[in-house]
C-alpha positions as CSV (number, residue, x, y, z in Angstrom):
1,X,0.0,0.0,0.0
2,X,1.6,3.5,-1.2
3,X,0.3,6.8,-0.1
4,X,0.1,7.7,-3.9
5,X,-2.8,4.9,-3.5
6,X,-4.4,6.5,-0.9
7,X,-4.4,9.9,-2.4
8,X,-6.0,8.5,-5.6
9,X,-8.4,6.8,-3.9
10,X,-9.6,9.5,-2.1
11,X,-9.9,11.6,-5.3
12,X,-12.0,9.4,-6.5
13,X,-14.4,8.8,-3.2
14,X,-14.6,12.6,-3.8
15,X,-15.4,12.9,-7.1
16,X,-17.2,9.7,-7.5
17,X,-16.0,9.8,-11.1
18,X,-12.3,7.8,-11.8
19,X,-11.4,10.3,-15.1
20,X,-12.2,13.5,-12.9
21,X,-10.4,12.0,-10.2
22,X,-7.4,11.5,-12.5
23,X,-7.3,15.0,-14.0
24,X,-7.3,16.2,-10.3
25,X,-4.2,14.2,-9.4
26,X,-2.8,15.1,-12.9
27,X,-2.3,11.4,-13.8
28,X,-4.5,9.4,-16.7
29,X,-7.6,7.4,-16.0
30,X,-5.7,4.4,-16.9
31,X,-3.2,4.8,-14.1
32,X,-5.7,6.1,-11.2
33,X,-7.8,2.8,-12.2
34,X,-5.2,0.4,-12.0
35,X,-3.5,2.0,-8.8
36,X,-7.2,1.4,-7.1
37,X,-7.6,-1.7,-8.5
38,X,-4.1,-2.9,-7.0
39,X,-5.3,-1.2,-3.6
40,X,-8.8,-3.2,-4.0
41,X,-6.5,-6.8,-4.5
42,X,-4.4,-6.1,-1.5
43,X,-6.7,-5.2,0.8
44,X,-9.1,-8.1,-0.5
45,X,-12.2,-6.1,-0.9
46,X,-13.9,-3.8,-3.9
47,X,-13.9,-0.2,-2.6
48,X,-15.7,1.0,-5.4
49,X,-18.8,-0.2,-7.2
50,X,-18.4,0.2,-11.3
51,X,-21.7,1.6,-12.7
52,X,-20.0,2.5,-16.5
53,X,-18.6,6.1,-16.1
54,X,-19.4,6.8,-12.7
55,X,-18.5,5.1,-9.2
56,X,-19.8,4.4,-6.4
57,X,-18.5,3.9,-3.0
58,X,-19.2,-0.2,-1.3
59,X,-19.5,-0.4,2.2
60,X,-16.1,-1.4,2.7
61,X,-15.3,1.9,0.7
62,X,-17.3,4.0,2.8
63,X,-15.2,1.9,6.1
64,X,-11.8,2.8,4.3
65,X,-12.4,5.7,3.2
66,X,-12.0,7.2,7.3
67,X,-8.5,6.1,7.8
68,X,-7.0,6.6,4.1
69,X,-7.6,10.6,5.2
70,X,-6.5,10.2,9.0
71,X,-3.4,8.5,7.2
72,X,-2.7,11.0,5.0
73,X,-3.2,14.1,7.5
74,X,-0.8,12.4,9.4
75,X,1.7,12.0,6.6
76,X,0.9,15.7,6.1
77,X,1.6,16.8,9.6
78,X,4.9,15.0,10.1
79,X,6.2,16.6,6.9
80,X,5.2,20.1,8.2
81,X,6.9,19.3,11.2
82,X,9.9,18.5,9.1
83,X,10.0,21.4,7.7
84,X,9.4,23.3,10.9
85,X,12.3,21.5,12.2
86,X,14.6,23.1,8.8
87,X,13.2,26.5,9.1
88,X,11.6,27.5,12.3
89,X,10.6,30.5,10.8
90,X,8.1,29.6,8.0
91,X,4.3,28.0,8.1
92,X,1.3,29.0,9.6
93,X,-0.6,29.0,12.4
94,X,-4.0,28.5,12.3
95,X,-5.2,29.9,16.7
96,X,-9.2,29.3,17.6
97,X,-10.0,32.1,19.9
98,X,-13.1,32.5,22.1
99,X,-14.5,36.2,22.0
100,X,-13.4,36.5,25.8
101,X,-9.9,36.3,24.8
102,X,-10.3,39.0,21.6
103,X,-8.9,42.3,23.7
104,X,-6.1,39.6,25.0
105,X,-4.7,38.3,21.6
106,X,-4.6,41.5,19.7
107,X,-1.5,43.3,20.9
108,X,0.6,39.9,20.9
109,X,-0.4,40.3,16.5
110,X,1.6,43.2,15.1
111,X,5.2,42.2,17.4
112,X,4.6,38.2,16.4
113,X,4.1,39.1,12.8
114,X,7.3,41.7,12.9
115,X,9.1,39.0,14.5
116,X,8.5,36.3,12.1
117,X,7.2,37.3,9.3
118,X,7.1,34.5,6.9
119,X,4.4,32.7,9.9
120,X,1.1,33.2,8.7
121,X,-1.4,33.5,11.4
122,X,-5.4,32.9,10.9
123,X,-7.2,34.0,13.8
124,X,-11.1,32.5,14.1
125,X,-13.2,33.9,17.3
126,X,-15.8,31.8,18.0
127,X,-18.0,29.7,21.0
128,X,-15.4,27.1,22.8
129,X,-18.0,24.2,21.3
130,X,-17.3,25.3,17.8
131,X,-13.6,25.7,17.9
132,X,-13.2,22.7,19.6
133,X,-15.3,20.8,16.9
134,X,-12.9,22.2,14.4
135,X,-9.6,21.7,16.4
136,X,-10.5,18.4,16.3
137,X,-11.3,18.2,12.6
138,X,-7.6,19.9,12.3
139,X,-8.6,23.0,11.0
140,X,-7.3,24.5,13.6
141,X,-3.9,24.2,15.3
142,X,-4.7,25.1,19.0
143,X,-7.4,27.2,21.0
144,X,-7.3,29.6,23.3
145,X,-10.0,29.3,25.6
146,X,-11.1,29.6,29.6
147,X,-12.3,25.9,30.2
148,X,-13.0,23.2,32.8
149,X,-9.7,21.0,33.2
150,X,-11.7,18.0,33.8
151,X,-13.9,18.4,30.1
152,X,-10.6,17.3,28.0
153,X,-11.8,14.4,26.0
154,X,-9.4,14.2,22.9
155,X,-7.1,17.3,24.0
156,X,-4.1,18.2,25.4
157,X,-4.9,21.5,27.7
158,X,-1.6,23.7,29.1
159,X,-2.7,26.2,31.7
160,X,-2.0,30.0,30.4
161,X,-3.3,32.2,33.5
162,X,-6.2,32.3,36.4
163,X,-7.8,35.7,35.9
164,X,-10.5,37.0,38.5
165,X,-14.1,38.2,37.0
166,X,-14.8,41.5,38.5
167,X,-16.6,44.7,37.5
168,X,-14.9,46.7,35.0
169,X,-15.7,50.7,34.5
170,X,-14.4,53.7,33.3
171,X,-11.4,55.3,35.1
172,X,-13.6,58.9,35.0
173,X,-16.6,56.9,36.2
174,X,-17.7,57.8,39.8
175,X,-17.3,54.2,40.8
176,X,-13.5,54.0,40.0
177,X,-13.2,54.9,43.5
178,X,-15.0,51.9,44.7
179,X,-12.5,49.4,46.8
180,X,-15.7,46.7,46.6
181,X,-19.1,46.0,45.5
182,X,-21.4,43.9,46.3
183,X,-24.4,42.3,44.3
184,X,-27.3,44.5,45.9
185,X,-25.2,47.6,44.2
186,X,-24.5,45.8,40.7
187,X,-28.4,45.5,40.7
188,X,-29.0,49.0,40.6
189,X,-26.4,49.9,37.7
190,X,-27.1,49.7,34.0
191,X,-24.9,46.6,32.8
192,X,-23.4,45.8,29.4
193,X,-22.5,42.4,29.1
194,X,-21.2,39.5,27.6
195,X,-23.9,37.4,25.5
196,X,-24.8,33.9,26.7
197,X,-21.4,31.4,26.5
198,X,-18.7,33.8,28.4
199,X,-17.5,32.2,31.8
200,X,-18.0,35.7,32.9
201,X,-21.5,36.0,31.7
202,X,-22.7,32.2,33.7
203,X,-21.0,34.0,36.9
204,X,-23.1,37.0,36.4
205,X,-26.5,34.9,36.3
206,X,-25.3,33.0,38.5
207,X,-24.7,36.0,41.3
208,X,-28.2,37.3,40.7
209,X,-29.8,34.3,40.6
210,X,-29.1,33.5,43.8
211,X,-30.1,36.4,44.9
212,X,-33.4,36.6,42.7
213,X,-32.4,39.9,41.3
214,X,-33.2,40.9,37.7
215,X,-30.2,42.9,37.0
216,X,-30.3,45.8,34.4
217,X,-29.0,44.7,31.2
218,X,-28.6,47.3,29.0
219,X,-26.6,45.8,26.2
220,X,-25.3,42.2,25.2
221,X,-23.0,41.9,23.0
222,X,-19.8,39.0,22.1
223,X,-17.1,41.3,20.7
224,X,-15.0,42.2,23.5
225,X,-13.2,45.5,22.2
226,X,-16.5,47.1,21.0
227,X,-17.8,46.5,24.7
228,X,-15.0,47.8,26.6
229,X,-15.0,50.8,24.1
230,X,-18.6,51.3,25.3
231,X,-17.7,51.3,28.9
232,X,-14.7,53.8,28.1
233,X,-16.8,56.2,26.7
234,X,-20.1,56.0,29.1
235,X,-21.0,55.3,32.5
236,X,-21.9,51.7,32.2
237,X,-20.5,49.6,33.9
238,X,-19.3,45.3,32.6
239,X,-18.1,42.4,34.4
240,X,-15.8,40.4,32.8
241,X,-12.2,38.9,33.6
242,X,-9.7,41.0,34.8
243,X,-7.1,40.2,32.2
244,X,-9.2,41.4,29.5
245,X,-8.7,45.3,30.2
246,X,-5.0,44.2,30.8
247,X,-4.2,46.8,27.8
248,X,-7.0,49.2,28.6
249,X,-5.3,51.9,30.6
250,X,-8.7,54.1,30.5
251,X,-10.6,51.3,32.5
252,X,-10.1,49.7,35.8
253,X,-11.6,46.5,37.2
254,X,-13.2,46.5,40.8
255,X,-13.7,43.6,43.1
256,X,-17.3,41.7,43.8
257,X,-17.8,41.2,47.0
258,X,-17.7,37.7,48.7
259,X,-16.6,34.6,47.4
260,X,-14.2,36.0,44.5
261,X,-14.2,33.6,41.4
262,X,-11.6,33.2,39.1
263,X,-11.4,31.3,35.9
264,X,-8.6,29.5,34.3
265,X,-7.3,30.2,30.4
266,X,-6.0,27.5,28.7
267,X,-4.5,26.5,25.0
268,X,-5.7,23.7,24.0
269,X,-4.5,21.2,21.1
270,X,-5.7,18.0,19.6
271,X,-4.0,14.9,21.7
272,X,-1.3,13.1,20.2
273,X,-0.7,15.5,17.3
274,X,2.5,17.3,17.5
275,X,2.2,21.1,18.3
276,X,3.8,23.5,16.0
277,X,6.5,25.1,16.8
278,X,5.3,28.3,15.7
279,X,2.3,27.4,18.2
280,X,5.1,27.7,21.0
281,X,6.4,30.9,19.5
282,X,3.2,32.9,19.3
283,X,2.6,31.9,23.2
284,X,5.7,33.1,24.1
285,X,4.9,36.7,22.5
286,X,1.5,36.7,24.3
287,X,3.4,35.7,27.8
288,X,4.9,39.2,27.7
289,X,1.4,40.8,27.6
290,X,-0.5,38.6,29.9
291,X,2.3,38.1,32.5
């Protein structure tokens, strides 16, 4: 079995057509077929079913079909890391990002990139349930996300930072002043807050609840900068972690009074695939922000 084999065969489970499937692996029909056909003999099984120009998939196909790509996205991922190994330098780096951690990852950008630049970096925000989805698809590299240590299934976690979630205002606001403040207050301010999903927001409903308070939610919103921006500029007030207005000089972040919660960040990666070294070299430049 070759991985040329594998590559055709998966053309052609994709195309479901053995002369489009050639074209696409710029070989001719003739070859493709007989490359298949020599996979089908030493595996013992038909993979495809012949119905004159077009193909069909057998069950044994369909079966086979799962591990010729996990094979050959391994065989891709040791040759990147290869090449990582030649030129430390070069790649890209494909980082999932939860909207909490937006206001955290954009000042590590512009140094990273004039540090390395021939690392190409794709930034997706999105819920942690989505990018994990897709970090373990592989289309992503690693995730930066705050997240329960115990709900690892399938993924290596390294610890970043424990951040406190406190209330964050304005450094002209009236409230800057504050040392504390308790629940009963935060009731009685108008709140902009994170949408449903942050760790901040379930501590929020989780404080009034207890309480049976309906607190005054003004605004919800999952883009981090556009809320802090918000609070800068009026006398609203947020809750979210502490780190987040780590580069926000114009806000400050106030303590909740009683049992003070903290969350911990994590990057996350899928388990037992090797993490890129560019991976390492991107967390490094963040380090000097968040610690």
């Amino acid at each position: 079995m070759e991985i040329r084999q594998l590559n055709y065969f998966v053309k052609a489970a994709e195309y479901l057509h053995f002369t489009e499937a050639a074209a696409a692996c710029f070989v001719t029909q003739s070859t493709l077929s007989q490359q298949i056909k020599q996979l089908e003999e030493e595996l013992g099984m038909l993979l495809f079913d012949r119905i004159g120009k077009h193909v069909r998939l057998t069950e044994a196909g369909g079966v086979f079909l799962l591990h010729a790509k996990k094979i050959l996205q391994d065989v891709k991922r040791s040759k990147q890391a290869i090449n990582e190994l030649n030129n430390l330098e070069a790649g890209d780096l494909k980082i999932g990002v939860t909207y909490a951690f937006s206001s955290m990852v954009l000042p590590a950008l512009s140094p990273f990139s004039s540090k390395y630049p021939g690392i190409k970096i794709f930034i997706e925000y999105g819920t942690p349930e989505l990018l994990e989805l897709k970090l373990k698809a592989a289309e992503l590299d690693i995730i930066l996300t705050f997240h329960e240590e115990s709900d690892n299934e399938g993924l290596e976690m390294q610890p970043l930072f424990s951040s406190r979630i406190m209330m964050v205002v304005s450094r002209k606001n009236p409230l800057a002043s504050l040392k504390k403040i308790s629940v009963n207050e935060l009731a009685t301010l108008e709140l902009i807050l994170p949408g449903k999903g942050f760790s901040s927001r379930d501590y929020v409903n989780e404080l009034f609840n207890k309480k049976n308070i309906e607190p005054k939610i003004r605004i919800e919103m999952n883009e981090v900068n556009s809320l802090l921006t918000l609070v800068e500029s009026t006398s609203w007030v947020t809750i979210l972690n502490e780190k987040a207005i780590l580069t926000w000089d114009s806000l400050i972040a106030i303590p909740i009074a009683g049992k003070e919660r903290y969350k911990q960040a994590f990057i996350l990666w899928q388990k037992g695939v090797y993490k890129k070294k560019a991976a390492t070299l991107f967390l490094e430049e963040l380090g000097k922000i968040l610690w």
